[in-house]
MIFI-279908 format. One record per residue (C-alpha): x, y, z negated; residue in one letter. Coordinates in Angstrom, 3 decimals. Each point is the difference from the previous one (the first is absolute). Layout:
<sites>
+----------+----------+----------+------+
!        X !        Y !        Z ! resn !
+----------+----------+----------+------+
!        X !        Y !        Z !    a !
...
+----------+----------+----------+------+
</sites>
This chain:
<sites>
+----------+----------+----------+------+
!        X !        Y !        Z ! resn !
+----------+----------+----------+------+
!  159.095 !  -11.897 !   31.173 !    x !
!   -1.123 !    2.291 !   -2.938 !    x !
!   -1.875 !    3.066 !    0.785 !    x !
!    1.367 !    3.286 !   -1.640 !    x !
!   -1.392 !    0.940 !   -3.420 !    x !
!   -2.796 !    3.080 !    0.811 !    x !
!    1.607 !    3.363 !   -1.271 !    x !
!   -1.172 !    0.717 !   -3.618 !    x !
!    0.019 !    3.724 !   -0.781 !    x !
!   -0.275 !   -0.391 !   -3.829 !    x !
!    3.251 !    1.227 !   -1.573 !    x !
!   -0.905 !   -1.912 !   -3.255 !    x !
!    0.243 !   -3.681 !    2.002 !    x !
!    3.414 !   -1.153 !    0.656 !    x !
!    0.320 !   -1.280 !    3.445 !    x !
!    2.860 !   -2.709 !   -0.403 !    x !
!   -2.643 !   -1.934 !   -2.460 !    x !
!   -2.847 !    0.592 !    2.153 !    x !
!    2.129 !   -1.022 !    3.036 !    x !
!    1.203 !   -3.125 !   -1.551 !    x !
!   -3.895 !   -1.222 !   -1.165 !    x !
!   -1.190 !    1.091 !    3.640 !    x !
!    2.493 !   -2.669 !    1.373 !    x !
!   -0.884 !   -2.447 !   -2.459 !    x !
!   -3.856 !    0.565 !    1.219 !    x !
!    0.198 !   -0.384 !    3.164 !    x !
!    2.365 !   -3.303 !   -0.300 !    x !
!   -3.103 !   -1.240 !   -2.051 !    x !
!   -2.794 !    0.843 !    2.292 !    x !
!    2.042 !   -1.425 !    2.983 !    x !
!    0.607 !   -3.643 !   -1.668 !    x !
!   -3.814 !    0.005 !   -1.037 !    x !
!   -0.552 !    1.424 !    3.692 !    x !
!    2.321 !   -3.453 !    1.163 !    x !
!   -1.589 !   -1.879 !   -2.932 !    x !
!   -4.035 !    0.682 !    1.146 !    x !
!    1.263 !   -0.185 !    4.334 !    x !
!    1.099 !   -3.566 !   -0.818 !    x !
!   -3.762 !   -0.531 !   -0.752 !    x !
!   -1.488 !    0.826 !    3.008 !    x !
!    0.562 !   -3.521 !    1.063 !    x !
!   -1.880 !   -1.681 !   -2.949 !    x !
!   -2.494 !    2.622 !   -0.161 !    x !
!   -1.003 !   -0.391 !    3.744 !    x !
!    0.070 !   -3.849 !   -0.260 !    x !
!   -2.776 !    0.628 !   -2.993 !    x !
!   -2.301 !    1.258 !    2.328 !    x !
!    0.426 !   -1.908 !    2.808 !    x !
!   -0.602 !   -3.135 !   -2.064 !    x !
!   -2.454 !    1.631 !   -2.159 !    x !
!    1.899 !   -0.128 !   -3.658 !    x !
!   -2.049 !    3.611 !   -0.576 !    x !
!   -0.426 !   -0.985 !   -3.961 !    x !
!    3.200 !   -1.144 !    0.026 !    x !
!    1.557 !    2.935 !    1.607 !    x !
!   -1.939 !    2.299 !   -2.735 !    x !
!    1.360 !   -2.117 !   -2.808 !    x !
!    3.209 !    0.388 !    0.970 !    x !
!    0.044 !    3.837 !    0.761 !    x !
!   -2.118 !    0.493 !   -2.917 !    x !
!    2.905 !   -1.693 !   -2.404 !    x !
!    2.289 !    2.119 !    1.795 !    x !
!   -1.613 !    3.328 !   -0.554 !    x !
!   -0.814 !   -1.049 !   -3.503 !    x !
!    3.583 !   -0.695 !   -0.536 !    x !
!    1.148 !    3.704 !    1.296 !    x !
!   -2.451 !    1.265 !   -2.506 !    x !
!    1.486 !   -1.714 !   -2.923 !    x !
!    3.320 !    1.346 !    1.049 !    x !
!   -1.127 !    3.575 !    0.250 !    x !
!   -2.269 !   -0.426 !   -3.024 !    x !
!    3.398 !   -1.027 !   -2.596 !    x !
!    1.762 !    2.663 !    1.809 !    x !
!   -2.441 !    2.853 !   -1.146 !    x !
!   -0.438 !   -1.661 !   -3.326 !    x !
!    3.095 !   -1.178 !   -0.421 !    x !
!    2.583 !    2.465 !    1.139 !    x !
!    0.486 !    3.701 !   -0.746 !    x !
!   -1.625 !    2.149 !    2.972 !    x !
!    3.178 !    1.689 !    0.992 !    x !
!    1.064 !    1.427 !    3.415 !    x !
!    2.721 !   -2.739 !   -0.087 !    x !
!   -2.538 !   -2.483 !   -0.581 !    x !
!   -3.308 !    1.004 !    1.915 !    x !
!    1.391 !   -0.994 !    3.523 !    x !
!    0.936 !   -3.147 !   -1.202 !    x !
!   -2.967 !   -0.822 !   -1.695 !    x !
!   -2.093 !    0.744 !    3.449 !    x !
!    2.877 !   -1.858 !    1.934 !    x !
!    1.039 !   -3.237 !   -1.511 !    x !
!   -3.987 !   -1.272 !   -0.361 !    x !
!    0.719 !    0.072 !    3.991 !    x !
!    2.063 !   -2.560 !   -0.066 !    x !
!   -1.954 !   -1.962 !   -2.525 !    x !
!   -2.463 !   -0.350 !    2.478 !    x !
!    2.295 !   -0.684 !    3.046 !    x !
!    1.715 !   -3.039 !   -1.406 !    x !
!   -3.554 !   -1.287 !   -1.875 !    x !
!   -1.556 !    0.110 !    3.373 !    x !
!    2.402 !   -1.748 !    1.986 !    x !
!    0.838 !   -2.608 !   -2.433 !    x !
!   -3.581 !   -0.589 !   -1.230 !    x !
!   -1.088 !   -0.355 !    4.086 !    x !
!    2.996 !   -2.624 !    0.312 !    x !
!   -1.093 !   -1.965 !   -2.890 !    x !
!   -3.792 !   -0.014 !    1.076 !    x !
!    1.070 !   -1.648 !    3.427 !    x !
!    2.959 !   -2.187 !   -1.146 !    x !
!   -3.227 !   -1.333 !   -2.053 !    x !
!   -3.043 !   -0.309 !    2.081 !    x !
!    2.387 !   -1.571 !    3.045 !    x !
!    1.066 !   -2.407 !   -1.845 !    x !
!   -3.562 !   -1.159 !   -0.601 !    x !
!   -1.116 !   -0.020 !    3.973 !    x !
!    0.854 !    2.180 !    2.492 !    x !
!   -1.914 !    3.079 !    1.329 !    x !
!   -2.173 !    0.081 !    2.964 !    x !
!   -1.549 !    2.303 !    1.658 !    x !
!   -1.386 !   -0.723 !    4.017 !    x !
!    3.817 !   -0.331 !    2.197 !    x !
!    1.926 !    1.393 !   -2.862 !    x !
!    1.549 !   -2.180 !   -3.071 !    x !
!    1.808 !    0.348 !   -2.525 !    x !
!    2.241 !   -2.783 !   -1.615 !    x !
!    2.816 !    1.119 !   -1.999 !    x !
!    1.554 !    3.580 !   -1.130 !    x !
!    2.639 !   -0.892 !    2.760 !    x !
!   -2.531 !    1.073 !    2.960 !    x !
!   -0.256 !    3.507 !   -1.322 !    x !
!    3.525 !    0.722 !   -0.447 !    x !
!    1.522 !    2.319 !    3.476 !    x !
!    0.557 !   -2.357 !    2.833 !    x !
!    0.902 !    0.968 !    4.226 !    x !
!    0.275 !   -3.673 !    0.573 !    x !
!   -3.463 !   -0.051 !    1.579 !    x !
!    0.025 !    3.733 !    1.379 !    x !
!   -2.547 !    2.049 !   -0.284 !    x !
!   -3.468 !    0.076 !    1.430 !    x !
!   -0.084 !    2.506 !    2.464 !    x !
!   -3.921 !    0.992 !   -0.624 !    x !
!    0.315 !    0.261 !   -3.112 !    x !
!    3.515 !    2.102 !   -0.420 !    x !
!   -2.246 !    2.350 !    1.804 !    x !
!   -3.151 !    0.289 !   -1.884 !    x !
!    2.398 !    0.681 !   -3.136 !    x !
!    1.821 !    2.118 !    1.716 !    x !
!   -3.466 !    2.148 !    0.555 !    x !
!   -1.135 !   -0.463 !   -3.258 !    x !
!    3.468 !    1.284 !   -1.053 !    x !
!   -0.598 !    3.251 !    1.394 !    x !
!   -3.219 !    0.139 !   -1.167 !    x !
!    1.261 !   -0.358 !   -3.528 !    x !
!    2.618 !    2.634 !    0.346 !    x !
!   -2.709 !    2.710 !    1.593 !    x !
!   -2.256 !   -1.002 !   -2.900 !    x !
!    2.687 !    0.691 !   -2.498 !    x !
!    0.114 !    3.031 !    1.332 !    x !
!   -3.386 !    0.802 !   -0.059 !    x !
!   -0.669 !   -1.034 !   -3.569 !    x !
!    3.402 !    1.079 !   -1.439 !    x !
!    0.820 !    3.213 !    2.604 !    x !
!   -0.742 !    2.371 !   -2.368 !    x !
!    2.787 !   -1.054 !   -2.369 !    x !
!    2.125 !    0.231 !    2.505 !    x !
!   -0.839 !    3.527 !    0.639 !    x !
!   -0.124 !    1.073 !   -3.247 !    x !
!    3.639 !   -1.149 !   -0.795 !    x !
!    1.311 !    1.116 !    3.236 !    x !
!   -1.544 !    2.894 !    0.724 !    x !
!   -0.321 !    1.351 !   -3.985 !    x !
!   -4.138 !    0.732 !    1.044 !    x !
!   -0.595 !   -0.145 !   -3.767 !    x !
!    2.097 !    1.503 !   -3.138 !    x !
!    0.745 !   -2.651 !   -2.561 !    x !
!   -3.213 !    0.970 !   -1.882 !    x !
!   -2.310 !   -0.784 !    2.386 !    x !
!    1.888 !   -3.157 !    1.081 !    x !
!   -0.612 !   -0.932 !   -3.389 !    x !
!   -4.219 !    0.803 !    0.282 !    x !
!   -0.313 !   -1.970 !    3.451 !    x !
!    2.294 !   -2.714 !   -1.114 !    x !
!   -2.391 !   -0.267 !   -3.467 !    x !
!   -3.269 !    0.286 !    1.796 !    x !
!    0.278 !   -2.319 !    2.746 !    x !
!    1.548 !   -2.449 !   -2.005 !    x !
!   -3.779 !    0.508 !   -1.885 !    x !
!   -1.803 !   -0.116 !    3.331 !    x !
!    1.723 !   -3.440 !    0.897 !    x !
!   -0.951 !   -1.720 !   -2.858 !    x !
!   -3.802 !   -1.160 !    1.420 !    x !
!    2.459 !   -0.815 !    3.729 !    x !
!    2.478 !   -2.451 !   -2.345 !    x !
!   -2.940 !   -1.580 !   -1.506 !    x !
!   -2.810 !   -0.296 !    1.577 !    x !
!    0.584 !    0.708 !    4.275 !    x !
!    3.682 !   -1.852 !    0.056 !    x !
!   -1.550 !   -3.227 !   -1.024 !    x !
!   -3.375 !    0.523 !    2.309 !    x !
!    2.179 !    1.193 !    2.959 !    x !
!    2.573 !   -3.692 !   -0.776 !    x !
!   -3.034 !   -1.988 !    0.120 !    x !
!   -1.319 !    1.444 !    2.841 !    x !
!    2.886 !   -0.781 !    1.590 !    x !
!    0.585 !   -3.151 !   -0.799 !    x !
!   -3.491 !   -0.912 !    0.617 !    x !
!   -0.001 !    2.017 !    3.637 !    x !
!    3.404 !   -1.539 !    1.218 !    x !
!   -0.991 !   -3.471 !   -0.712 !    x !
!   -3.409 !   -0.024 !    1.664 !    x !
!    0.713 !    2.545 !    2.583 !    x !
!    2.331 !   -1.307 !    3.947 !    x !
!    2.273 !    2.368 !    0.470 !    x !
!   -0.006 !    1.239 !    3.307 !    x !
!   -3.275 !   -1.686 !    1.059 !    x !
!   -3.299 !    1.284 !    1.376 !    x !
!   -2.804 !    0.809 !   -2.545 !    x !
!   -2.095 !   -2.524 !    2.425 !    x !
!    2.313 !   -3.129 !   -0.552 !    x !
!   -0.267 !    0.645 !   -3.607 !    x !
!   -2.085 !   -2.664 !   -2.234 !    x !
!   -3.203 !    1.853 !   -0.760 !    x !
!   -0.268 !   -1.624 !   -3.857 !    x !
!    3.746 !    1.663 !   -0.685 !    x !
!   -0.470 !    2.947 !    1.403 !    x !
!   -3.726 !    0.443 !   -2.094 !    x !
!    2.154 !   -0.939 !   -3.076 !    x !
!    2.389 !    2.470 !    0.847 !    x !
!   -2.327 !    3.213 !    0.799 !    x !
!   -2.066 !   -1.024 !   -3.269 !    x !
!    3.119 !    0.174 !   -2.140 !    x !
!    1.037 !    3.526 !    1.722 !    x !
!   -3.204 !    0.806 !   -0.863 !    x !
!    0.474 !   -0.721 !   -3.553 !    x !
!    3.108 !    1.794 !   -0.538 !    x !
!   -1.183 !    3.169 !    1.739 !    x !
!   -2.828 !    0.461 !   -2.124 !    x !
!    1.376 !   -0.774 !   -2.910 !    x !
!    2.903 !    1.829 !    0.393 !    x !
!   -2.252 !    3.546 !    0.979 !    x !
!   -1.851 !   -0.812 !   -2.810 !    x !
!    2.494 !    0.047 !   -2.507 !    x !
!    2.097 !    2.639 !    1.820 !    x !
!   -3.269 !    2.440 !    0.587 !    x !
!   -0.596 !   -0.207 !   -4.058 !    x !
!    3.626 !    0.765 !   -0.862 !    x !
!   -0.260 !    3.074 !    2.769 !    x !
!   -3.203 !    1.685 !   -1.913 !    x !
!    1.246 !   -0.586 !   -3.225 !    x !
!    3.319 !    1.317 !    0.960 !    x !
!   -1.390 !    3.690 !    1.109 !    x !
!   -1.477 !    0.327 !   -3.646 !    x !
!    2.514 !   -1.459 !   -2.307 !    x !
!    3.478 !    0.838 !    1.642 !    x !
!    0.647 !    2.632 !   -1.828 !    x !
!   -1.209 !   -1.159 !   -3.690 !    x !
!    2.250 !   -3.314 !    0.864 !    x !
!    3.330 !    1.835 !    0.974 !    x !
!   -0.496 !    2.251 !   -2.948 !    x !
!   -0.392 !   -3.096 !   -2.266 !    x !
!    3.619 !   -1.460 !    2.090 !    x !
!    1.704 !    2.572 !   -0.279 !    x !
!   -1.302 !    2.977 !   -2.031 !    x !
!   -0.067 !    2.529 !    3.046 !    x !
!   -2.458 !    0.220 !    2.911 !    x !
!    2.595 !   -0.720 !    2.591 !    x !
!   -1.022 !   -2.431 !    3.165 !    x !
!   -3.453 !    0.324 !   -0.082 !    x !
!   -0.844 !    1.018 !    3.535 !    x !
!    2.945 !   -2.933 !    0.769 !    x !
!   -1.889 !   -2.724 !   -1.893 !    x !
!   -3.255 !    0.794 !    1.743 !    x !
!    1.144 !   -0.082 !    3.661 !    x !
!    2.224 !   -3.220 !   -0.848 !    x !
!   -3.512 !   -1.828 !   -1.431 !    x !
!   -1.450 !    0.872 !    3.345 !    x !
!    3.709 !   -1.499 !    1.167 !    x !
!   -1.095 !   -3.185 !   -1.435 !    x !
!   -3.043 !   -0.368 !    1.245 !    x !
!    1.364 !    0.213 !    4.008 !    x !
!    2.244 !   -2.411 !   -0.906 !    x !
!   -1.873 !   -2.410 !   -1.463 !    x !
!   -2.056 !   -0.169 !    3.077 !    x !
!    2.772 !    0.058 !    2.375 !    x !
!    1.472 !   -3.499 !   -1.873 !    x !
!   -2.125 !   -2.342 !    1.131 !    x !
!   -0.499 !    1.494 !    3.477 !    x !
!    3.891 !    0.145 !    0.884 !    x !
!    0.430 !   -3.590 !   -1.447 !    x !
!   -2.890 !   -0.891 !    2.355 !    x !
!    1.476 !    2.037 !    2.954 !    x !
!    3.587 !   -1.323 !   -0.894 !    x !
!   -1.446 !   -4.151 !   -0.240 !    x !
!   -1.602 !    0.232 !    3.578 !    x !
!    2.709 !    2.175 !    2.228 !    x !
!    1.929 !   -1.353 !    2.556 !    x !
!    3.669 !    0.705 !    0.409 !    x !
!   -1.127 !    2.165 !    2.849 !    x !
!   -2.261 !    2.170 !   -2.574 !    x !
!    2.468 !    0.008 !   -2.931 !    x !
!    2.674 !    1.635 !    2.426 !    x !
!   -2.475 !    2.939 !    1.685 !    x !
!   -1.382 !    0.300 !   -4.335 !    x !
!    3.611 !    0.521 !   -0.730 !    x !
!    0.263 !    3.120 !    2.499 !    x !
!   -3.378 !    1.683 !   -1.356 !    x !
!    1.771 !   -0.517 !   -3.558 !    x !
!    2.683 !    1.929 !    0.944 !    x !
!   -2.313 !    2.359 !    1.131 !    x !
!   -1.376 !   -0.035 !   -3.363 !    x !
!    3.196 !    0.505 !   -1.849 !    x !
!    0.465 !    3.496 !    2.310 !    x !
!   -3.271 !    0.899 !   -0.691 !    x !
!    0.759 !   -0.685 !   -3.858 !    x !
!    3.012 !    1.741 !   -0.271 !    x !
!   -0.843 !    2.845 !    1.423 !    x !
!   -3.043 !    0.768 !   -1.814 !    x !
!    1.889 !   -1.026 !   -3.258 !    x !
!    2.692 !    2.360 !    0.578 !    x !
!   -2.622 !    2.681 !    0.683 !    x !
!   -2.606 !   -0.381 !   -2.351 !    x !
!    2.792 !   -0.166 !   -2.555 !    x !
!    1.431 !    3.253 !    0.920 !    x !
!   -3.254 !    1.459 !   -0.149 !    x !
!   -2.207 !   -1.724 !   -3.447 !    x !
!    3.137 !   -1.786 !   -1.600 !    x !
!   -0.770 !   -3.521 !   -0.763 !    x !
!   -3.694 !   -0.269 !    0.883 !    x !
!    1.441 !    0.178 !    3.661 !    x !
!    1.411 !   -2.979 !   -0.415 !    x !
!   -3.378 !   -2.030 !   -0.671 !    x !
!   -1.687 !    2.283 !    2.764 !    x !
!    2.516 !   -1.648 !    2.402 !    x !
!   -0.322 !   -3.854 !   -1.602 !    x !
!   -3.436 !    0.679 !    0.136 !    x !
!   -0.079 !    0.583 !    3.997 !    x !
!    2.786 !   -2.939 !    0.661 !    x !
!   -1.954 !   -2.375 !   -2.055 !    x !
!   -3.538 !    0.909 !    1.543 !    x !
!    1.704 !   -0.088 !    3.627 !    x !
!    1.129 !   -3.385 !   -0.769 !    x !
!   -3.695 !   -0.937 !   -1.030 !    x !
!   -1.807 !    1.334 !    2.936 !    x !
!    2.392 !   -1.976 !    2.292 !    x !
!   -0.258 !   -3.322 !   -1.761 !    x !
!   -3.636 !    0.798 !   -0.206 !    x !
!   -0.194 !    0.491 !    3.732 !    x !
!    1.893 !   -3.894 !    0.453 !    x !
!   -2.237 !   -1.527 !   -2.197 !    x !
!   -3.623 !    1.928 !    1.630 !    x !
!    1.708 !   -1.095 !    3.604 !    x !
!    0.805 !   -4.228 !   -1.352 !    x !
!   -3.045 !    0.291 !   -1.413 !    x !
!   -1.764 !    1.026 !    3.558 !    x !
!    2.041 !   -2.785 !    1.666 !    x !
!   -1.143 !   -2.440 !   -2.592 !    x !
!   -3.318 !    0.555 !    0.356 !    x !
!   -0.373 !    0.168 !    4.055 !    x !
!   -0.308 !   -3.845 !   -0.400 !    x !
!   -3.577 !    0.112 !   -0.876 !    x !
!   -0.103 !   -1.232 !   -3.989 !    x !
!   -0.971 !    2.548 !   -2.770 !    x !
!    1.248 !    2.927 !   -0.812 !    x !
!    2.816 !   -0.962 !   -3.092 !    x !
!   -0.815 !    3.301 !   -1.892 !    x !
!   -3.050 !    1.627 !   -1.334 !    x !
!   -0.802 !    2.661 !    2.706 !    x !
!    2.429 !   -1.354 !    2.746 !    x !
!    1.265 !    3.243 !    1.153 !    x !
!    1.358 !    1.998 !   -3.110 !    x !
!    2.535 !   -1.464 !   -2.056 !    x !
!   -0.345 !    2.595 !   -1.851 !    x !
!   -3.549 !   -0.458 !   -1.146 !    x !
!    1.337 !   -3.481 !   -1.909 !    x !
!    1.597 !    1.623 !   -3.019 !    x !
!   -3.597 !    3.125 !   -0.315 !    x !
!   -0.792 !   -0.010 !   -3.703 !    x !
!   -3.978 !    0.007 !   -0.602 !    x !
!   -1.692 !    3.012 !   -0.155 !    x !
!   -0.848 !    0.079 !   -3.790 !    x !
!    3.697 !   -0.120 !   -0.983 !    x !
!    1.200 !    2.384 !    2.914 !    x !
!   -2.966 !    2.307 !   -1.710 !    x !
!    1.318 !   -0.539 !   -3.397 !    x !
!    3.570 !    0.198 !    0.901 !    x !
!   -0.740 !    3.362 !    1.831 !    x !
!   -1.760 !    1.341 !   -3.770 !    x !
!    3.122 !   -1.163 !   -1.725 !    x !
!    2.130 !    1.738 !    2.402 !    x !
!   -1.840 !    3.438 !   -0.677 !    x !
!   -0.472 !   -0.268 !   -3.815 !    x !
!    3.902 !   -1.151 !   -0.511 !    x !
!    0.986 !    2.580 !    2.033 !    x !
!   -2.285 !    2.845 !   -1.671 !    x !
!    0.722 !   -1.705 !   -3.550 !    x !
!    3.674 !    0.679 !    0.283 !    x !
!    0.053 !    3.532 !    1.510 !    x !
!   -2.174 !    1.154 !   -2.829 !    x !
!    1.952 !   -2.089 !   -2.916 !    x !
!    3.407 !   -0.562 !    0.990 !    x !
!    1.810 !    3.450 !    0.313 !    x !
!    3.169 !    1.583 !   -1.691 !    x !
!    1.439 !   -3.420 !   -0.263 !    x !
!   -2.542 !   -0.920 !   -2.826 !    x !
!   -2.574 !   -2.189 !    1.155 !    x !
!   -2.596 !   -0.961 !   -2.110 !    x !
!    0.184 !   -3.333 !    0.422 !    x !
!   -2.354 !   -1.018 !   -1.732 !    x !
!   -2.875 !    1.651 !    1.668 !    x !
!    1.401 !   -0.219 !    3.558 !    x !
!    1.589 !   -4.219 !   -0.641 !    x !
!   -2.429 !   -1.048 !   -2.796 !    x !
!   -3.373 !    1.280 !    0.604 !    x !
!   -0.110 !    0.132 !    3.907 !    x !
!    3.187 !   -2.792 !    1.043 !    x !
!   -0.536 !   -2.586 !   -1.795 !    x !
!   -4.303 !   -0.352 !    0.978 !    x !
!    1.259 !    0.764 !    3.415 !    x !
!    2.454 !   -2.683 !    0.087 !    x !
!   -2.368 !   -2.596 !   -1.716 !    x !
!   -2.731 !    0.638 !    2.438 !    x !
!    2.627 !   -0.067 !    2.695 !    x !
!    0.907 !   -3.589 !   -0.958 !    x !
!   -3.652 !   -0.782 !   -0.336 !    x !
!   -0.918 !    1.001 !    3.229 !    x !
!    2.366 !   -1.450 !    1.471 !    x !
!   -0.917 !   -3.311 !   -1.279 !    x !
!   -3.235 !    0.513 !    0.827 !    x !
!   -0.092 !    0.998 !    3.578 !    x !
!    3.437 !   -2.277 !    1.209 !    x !
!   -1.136 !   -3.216 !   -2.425 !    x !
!    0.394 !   -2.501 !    2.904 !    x !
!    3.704 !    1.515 !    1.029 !    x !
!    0.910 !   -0.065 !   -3.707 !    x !
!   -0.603 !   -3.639 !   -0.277 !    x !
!    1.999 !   -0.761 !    3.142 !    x !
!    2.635 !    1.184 !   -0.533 !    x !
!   -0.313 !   -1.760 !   -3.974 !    x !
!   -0.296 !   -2.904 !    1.800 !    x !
!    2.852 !    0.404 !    2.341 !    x !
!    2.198 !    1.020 !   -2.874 !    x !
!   -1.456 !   -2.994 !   -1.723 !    x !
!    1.282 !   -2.258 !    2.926 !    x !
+----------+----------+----------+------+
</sites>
């Protein structure tokens, strides 16, 4: 079924051509859509029989392929209205069909060397993971995906609601539409590249060492040390990077979106969504820990406090929309996304409790607060705290009238600032830089 074209108010656009390329759009995105769902299958079996590398290889070819596409198109084509849709649509498909036919290669291949094993499950031939009700279905397990279902739709929600309001409810003008859409398309650069891999190892790592469903005590202690030492890891690691992009973001917002795109527009947006960032990388690797040790039991009560969650988040976004435009918005994410941290927090401080009530060691540093894990020394929160106040005084005195002096305000105080940033930072977290060199290494 195709969705109507949106209503385009500009007399000088004909609607029969835009009509016709709208159709033609969505027919693309919905055979890439069928394309990428025919997948799942192969991506899932990747991580069950940890094929991780070759999973990345393969999505990497993809992507690199969809780039190529769009890359002729801009080159290659005139930028038309005609041709801009398609030039955004067809690299869609691109990557559709090179997914699915690149994943169906890669297994044709590697099972006709040996087959894959992995504890109770194998895999022998492409055959086994085509549809089949011959054998039924497992009734345990149709119900755990039928919880984690929900869960996905009420986290759609929650990530995407806003979009949905926007479109349905006309929150924004086209203008601002075009702002949000530019700036948190900024802000979720650091989230696609550095916290979306962290948070997929985490996961992977967490699900394979962590029972399902079982008590904390019955646990083996060795895994479960592994485990809390790797959350560890990725928390701190994670605030670090995300607490230097936050102070640098309060100084330099408005310099960088004047560079972008010539007017100061977005500034206040850019600065809440680095703080945006920073929640989220912490609340990665605690869900994917909280989501690895539930029971079916848990998953089903989590899925009614999400919904409680997605009221609570669109409600405030419709609100704080009406009332500071598009910052609301963030304000809102900001309070979903913390709510979901304090109550994965609050599963992990309570397995944690239950883990250690049979006598061994404490598995973290202080044993009560998670929290205290990821603390930054005190030199760099010192340092960081300087930065924060000269940054912030450097730009209110030299950036004003849209015409910052840039040199002065990005020269003569960023750049030092930033070097002895990085400097510290190798200085006081040495031994966490080299682990996680050496787990990148491995």
């Amino acid at each position: 079924m195709i969705l109507p074209v949106p209503i385009i108010k500009d007399p000088t656009i004909k609607l029969k051509a835009v009509y016709h390329q709208y159709i033609i759009c969505v027919l693309t995105y919905s055979l890439s859509c069928l394309c990428e769902l025919a997948t799942e299958v192969f991506w899932l079996s990747c991580q069950l029989f940890l094929l991780v590398k070759e999973r990345i290889y393969i999505e990497a070819i993809a992507n690199s392929m969809r780039f190529l596409v769009i890359f002729l198109g801009l080159f290659c084509l005139p930028i038309t209205a005609h041709n801009s849709m398609f030039i955004l649509a067809l690299p869609q498909i691109v990557h559709g069909v090179a997914l699915l036919f690149l994943y169906l290669i890669f297994f044709r291949r590697r099972l006709s060397q040996s087959p894959l094993q992995s504890g109770e499950l194998s895999l022998t031939c492409l055959s086994d993971l085509a549809p089949s009700l011959s054998d039924g279905f497992d009734a345990k397990s149709l119900h755990l995906c039928k919880e984690f279902y929900a869960q996905n739709v009420l986290k759609q929600f929650l990530t995407e609601g806003e979009r949905y309001l926007i479109s349905g409810l006309h929150l924004l003008s086209y203008s601002q539409q075009a702002i949000y859409d530019l700036v948190s398309n900024l802000a979720s650069i650091p989230l696609r590249i550095i916290f979306t891999p962290m948070d997929e190892s985490c996961h992977l790592v967490f699900s394979q060492s962590l029972m399902r469903g079982i008590s904390p005590l019955n646990h083996d202690k060795e895994r479960l040390r592994a485990v809390f030492r790797l959350y560890q890891v990725a928390m701190r690691a994670s605030f670090l990077v995300s607490i230097v992009g936050v102070v640098f973001a309060q100084g330099y917002s408005k310099p960088f979106m004047i560079l972008y795109t010539g007017i100061p527009e977005g500034v206040s947006l850019l600065r809440m969504l680095s703080v945006h960032v920073l929640v989220c990388g912490l609340n990665g690797p605690t869900e994917a820990f909280m989501h690895a040790a539930m029971s079916p039991k848990e998953i089903a009560r989590f899925n009614w406090v999400m919904l409680g969650f997605s009221m609570l988040f669109l409600s405030l976004s419709i609100g704080l929309s009406r009332v500071i435009g598009f910052d609301g918005f963030v304000l809102a994410n900001l309070v979903n996304i913390g709510a979901r941290f304090w109550y994965a927090l609050q599963y992990l401080r309570e397995f944690i409790y239950k883990a250690d009530r049979r006598g061994t060691e404490n598995y973290l540093p202080d044993g009560n607060s998670v929290l205290l894990a990821m603390a930054p020394s005190k030199l760099l929160v010192i340092h960081l705290t300087i930065v924060l106040l000269v940054t912030t005084i450097s730009q209110s005195v030299f950036c004003f009238h849209n015409k910052p002096c840039f040199l002065y305000h990005c020269g003569i105080i960023g750049v030092p600032s930033v070097l002895l940033t990085l400097f510290l930072l190798y200085r006081e977290e040495k031994p966490l830089l080299q682990l996680l060199l050496r787990r990148r290494i491995n």
